[in-house]
N, C-alpha and C positions, 0 to 999 in steps of 0.2 A: 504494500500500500504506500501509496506515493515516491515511488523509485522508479526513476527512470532509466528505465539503459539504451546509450549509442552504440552498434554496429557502425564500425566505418575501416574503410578498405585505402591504405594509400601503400603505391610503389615507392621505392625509391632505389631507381636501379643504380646496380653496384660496380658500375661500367667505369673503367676511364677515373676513379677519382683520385685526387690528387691530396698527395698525404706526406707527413716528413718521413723520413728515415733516416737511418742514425749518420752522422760524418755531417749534421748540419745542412741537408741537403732536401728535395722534394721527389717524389717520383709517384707513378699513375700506380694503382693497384684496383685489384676487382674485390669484390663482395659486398653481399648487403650492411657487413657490420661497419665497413668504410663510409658509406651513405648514408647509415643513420644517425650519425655522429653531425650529420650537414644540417641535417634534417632540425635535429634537437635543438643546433643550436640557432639556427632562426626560426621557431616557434619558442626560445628563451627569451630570444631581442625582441619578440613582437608582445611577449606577455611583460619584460622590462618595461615597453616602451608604452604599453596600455594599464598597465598595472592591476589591471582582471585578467587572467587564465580562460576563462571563459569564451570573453571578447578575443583575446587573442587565436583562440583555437577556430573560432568562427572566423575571426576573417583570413587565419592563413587556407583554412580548407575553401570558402567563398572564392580566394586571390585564387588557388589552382585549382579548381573548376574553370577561371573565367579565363584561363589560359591555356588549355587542355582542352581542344577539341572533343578528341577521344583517349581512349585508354591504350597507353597509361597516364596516369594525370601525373604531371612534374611536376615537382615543388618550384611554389612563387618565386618571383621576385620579391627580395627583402621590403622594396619601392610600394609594391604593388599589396602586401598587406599593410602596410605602416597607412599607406593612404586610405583604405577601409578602415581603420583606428581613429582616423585623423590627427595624423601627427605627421612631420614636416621631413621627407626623405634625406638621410645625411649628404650633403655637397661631398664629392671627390676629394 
């Protein structure tokens, strides 16, 4: 009685990500544990950046729906949820 549960389905393919390695250096490696490290940590900056978890969970899933044709849905641009927040994209 009064609990609600979300079902929700997101990729985050493990293709290509770029990660350090030791000697100070970067290089590509695969898997999904590499990618969801990308993941976490811009839905951290958008729930810093909202300061409800809530709002933030809604607008990063809203931002990659609205970018994501079809499946698989990509995670947003950083841009692209902070403006469904409404808060002011960091300048370069």
């Amino acid at each position: 009685a009064g609990i609600t549960y979300f079902i929700m389905d997101m990729q985050a393919p493990g293709v290509e990500i770029v990660s350090t390695v030791p000697g100070d250096s970067f290089a590509f490696g695969d898997g999904t544990s590499l990618a969801a490290a990308n993941v976490t940590g811009l839905l951290a900056l958008a729930v810093a950046a909202s300061g409800d978890p809530l709002a933030a969970r809604t607008a990063f899933f809203q931002a990659a729906q609205a970018e994501s044709a079809a499946l698989p849905i990509r995670v947003p641009k950083i841009c692209a949820v902070l403006e469904r927040l409404g808060k002011p994209c960091p300048k370069p």
